[in-house]
C-alpha positions in Angstrom: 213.0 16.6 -150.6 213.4 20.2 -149.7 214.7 20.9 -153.4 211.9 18.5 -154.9 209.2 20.9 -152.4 211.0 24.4 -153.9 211.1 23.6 -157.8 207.2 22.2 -157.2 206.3 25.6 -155.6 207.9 27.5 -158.1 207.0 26.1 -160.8 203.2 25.9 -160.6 202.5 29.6 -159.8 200.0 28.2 -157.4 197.7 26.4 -159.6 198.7 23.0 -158.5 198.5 21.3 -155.6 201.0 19.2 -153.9 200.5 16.8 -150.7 203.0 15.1 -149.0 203.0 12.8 -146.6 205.4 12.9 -144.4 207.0 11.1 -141.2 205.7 12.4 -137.7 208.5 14.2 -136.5 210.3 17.8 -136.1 213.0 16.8 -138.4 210.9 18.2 -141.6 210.9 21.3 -139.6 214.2 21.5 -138.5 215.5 20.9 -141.9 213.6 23.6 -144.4 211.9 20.6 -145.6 208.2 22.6 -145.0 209.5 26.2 -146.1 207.2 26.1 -149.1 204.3 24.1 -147.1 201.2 26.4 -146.7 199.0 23.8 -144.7 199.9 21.4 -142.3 197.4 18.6 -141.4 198.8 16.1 -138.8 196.7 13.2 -138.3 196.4 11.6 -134.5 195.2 8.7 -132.9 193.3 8.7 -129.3 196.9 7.9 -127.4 198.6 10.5 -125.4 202.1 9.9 -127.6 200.5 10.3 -130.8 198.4 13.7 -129.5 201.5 15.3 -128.0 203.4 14.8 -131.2 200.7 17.4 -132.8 201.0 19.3 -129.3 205.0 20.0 -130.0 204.2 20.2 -134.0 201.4 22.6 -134.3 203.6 25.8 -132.4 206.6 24.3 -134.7 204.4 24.8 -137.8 203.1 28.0 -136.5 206.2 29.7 -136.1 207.5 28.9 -139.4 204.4 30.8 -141.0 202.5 27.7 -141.7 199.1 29.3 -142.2 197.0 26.9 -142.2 197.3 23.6 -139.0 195.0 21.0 -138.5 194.7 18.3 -136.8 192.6 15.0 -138.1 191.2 12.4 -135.7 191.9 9.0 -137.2 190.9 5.1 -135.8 188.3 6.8 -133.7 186.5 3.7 -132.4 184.3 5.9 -129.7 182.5 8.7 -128.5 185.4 8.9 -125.6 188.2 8.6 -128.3 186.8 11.5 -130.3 186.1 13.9 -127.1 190.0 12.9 -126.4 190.8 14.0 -129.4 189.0 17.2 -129.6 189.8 17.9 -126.2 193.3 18.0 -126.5 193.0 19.8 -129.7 191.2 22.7 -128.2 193.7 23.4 -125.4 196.4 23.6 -128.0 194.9 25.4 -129.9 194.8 22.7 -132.8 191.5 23.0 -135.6 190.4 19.8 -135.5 189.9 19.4 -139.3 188.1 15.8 -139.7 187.3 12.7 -137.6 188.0 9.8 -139.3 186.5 6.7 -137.9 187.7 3.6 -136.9 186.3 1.4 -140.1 186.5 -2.4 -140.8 185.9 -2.3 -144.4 189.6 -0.7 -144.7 190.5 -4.0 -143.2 188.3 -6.2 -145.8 189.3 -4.0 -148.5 193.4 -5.0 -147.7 192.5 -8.5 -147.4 191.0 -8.3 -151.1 194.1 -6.1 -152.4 191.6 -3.9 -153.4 191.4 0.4 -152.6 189.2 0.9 -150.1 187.5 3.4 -152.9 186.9 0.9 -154.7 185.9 -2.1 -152.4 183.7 0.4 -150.7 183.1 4.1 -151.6 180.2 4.6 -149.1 182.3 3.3 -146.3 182.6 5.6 -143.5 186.2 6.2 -143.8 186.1 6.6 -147.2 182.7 9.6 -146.8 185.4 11.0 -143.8 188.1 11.5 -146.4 186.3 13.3 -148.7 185.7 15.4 -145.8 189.3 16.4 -145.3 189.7 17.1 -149.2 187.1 19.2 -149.1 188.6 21.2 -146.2 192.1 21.8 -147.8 190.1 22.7 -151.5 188.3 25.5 -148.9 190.9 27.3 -147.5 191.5 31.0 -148.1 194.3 31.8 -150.5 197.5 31.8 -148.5 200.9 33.4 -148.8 201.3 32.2 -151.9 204.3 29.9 -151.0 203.4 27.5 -154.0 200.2 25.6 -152.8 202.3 22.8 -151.2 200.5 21.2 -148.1 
């Protein structure tokens, strides 16, 4: 993966983008996987395991010159779950980027095989989404380690 990452970075001279998803854990880190990652976003649920996995990742990220961190709110069912959320985002000192909310069209959408896109591109998860692309096409220029997020 980390040789995949490099030639992608290299390659584009920064006019493509790349996004990876990729397991919730330090091992990317760790590993070099990230070296040519310019944004991070890690998305969270309202449960204390999944917010303190962005609590140890964010300073990880940070201190490997990730520029850009944020943190996306996802199955938010409540007004409590997204105060949770951004909560514990602001006293880590984690942007939260988006909220996306908890949705039962995704659900219907699986049940028909279908893309939720397609089964239902008003749906509230779907309008959320668009949110967070629009957020990563709007950030500054960065180091100019490839456009890889």
């Amino acid at each position: 993966m980390r040789g995949l990452l490099g030639e992608l970075a290299t390659g584009t001279n920064g006019e493509t983008m790349t996004i990876t998803d990729m397991e919730a854990s330090i091992e990317h880190m760790s590993r070099g996987t990230i070296r040519h990652v310019d944004a991070m976003i890690m998305v969270t649920e309202p449960y204390f395991r999944s917010l303190e996995t962005v609590g140890r990742m964010a300073p990880l990220a940070r201190e490997l010159g990730i520029e850009h961190v944020w943190a996306v709110a996802n199955k938010v069912r409540s007004e409590r779950d997204e105060e949770i959320i951004r909560s514990y985002c602001a006293e880590h000192g984690v942007e939260l980027g988006a909220v996306v909310p908890w949705d039962e069209a995704i659900q219907e959408a699986d049940r028909e095989g279908r893309a939720l896109m397609d089964y239902d591109p008003e749906a509230p998860a779907v309008v959320a989404v668009e949110g967070i692309a629009d957020l990563i096409q709007a950030k500054p220029e960065t180091n100019g380690r490839g456009g890889q997020g």
